[in-house]
C-alpha positions in Angstrom: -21.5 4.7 -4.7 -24.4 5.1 -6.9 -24.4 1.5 -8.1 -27.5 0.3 -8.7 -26.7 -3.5 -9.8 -27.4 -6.7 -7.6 -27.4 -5.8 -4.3 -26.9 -9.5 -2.7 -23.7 -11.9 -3.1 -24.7 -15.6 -4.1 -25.1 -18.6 -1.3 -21.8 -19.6 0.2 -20.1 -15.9 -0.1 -20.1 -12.9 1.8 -19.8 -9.6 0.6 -16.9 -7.7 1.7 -16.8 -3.7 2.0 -13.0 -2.6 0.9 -14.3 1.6 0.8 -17.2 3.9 0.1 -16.0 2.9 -3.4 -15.4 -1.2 -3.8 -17.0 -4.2 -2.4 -16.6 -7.6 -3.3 -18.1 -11.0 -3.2 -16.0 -13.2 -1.9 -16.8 -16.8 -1.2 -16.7 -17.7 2.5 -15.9 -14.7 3.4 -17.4 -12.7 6.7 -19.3 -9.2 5.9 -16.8 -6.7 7.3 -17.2 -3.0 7.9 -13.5 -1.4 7.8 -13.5 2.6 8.0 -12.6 4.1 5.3 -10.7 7.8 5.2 -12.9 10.4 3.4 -12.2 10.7 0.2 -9.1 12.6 -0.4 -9.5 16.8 -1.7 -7.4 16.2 -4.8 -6.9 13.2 -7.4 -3.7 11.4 -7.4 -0.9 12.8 -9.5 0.0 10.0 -12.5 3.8 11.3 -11.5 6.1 13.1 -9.4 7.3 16.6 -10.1 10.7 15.9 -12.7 11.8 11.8 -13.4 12.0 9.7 -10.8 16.0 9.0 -10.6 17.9 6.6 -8.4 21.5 8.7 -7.4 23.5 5.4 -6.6 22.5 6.5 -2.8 21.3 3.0 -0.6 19.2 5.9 1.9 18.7 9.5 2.1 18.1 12.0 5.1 14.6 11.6 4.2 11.9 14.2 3.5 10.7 15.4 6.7 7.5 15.3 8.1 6.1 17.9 5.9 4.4 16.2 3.1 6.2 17.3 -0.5 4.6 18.4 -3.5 3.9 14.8 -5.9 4.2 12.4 -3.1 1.4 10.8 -0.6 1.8 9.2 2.6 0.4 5.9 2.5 -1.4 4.2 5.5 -4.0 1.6 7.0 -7.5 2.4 8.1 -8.2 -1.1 9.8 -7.7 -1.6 13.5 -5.7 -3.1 14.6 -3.4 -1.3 12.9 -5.6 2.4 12.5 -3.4 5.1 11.0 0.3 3.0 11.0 2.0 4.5 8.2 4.0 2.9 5.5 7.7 3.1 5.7 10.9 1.2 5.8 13.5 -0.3 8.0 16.0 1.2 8.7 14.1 4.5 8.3 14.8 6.5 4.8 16.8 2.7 3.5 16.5 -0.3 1.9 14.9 -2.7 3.8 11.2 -4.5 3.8 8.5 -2.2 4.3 6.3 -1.8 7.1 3.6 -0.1 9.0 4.7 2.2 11.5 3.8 5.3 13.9 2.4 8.2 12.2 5.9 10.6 13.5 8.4 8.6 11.2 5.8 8.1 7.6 7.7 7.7 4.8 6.4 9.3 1.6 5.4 7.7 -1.8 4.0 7.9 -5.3 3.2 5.2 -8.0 5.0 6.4 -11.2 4.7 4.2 -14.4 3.5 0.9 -12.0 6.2 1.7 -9.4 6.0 2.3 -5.8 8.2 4.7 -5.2 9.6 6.3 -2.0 11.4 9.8 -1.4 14.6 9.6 1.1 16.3 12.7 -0.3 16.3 15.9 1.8 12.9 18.0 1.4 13.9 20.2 -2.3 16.9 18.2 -2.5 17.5 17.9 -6.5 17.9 15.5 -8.0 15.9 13.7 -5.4 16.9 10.0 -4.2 14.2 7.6 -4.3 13.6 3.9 -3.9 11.7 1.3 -5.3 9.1 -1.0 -3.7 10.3 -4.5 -5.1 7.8 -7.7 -4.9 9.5 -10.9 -3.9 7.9 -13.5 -6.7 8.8 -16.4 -4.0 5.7 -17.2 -1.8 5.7 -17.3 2.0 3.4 -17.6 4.5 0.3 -20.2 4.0 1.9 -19.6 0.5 -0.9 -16.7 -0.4 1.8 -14.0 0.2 4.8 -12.1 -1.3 6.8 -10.3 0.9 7.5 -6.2 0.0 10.8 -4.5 0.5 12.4 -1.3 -1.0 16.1 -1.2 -3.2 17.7 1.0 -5.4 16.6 -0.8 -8.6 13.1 -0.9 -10.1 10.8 -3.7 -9.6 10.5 -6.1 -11.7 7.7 -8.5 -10.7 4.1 -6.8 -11.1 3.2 -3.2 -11.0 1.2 -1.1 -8.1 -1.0 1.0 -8.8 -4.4 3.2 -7.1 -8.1 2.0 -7.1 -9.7 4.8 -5.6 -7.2 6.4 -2.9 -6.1 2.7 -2.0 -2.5 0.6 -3.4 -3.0 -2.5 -5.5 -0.3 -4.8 -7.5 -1.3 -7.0 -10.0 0.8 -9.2 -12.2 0.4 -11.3 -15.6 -0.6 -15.1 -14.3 -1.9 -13.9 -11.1 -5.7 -13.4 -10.7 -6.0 -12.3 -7.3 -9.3 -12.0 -5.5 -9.1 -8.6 -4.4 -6.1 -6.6 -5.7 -6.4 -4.2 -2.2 -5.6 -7.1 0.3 -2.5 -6.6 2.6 -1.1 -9.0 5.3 0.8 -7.2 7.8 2.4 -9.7 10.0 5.3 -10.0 12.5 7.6 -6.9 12.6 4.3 -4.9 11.2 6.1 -5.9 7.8 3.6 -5.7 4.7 2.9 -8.7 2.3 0.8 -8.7 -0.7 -2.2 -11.3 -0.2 -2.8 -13.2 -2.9 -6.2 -14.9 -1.2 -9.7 -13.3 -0.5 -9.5 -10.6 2.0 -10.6 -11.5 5.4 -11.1 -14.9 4.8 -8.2 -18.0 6.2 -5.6 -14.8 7.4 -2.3 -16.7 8.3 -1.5 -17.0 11.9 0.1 -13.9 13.1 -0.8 -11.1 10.4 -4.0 -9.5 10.4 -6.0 -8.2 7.3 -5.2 -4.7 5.8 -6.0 -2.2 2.9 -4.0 0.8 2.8 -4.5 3.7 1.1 -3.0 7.2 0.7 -3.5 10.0 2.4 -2.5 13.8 1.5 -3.2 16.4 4.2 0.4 18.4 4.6 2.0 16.2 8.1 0.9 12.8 8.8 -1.4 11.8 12.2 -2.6 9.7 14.2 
């Protein structure tokens, strides 16, 4: 928005709109026109209300479907997979991370460069939380890294927000476009470490995802 530099990507690329706010050059790559949310009513919290704590707990009862004060739901705006929400399975547990339907959204914050989820009990205190953990090993086409969540902090990259939408980046890594999301079998989420829209493995399709802070999650 509001940029007024070169307006045209050199021969051989394409440029590729992430959201209102980010496009990129990438080289090969297909223009693409995803829909982007509007832009959220409030900027992202830096933290959570109190320290993020881990009780010892593998899952919680979870949250509800009321969104809680500090936390964001987190979710695609691409077809195929419009509005499938971020969360784990088993629901509210350790296990790889996901898009899913809108009625079982998990809810999340990025606190000191880690994805964390809330699985307590809305007001529990303290609250139980897990941690979005990168698996350094690559898989698929070897451009991704799978995404699960554990009691212990991750230790390989940090997440973070450009705009309203979830990046990781890590030291020796220079990734194309820190916003790019597989999701493949299982709707589980891998990071894409290539260009966005350009050689997608067979069976996963290209994402961004993004949070999302009206009070219930939908469709």
């Amino acid at each position: 928005m509001n940029f007024s530099g070169d307006s045209a990507c050199a021969s051989g690329s394409g440029c590729v709109k992430i959201n209102d706010y980010y496009s990129q050059c990438q080289p090969g790559a297909a223009p693409a026109n995803p829909q982007p949310d509007p832009a959220p009513t409030d900027s992202a919290p830096t933290s959570v209300l109190g320290t993020p704590t881990a009780t010892g707990t593998p899952a919680g009862t979870g949250p509800g479907t009321t969104l809680q004060s500090g936390y964001y739901w987190i979710r695609a705006v691409e077809a195929p997979n419009f509005h499938k929400y971020m969360q784990t399975k088993p629901l509210y547990s350790t296990g790889p991370a996901l898009l899913g339907d809108y009625t079982t959204a998990g809810q999340f914050q990025v606190v000191d460069g880690q994805l964390v989820q809330l699985v307590s009990a809305a007001g529990a205190k303290p609250e139980t939380l897990l941690y979005g953990i990168v698996n350094p090993t690559r898989q698929i086409n070897n451009m991704s890294l799978a995404v699960s969540f554990s009691e212990t902090k991750n230790t390989y990259g940090k997440f973070g927000w450009q705009g309203d939408g979830l990046t990781w980046s890590v030291e020796g890594i220079t990734r194309p476009n820190g916003l790019a999301w597989y999701v493949c079998t299982g709707q589980q989420l891998y990071i894409n470490l290539g260009n966005y829209l350009y050689q997608t493995p067979s069976g996963c399709v290209d994402e961004t995802i993004h949070y999302y802070n009206d009070k219930t999650a939908n469709n």
